[in-house]
Residue, then its C-alpha position, 0 to 999 in steps of 0.5 A: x314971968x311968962x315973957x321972960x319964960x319965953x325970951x329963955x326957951x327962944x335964946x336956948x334954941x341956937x347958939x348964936x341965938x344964945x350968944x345974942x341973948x347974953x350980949x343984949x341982956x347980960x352986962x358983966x363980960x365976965x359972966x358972959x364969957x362964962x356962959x358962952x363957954x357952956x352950951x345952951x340947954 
C-alpha cells in the first residue's frame, strides 16, 4: 500500500508526470481521457 501511496503522491506532481502515470497504469482510453481532462490534485 505505501508503494502505491508513493508512485500517486510522485504522478500528482506534474501534469505530464500525471499523464504518464495513466498511460502506464491505466488501460481504458476512456477513463484516461477522463482523467486527463482534470487536473492532478
Amino acid at each position: 500500500m505505501e508503494e502505491l501511496e508513493q508512485m500517486l503522491s510522485y504522478a500528482h506532481r506534474s501534469t505530464d508526470e500525471w499523464n504518464d502515470f495513466l498511460d502506464s497504469f491505466v488501460d481504458e482510453e476512456e477513463l484516461v481521457a477522463r482523467f486527463k481532462a482534470k487536473s492532478p490534485r
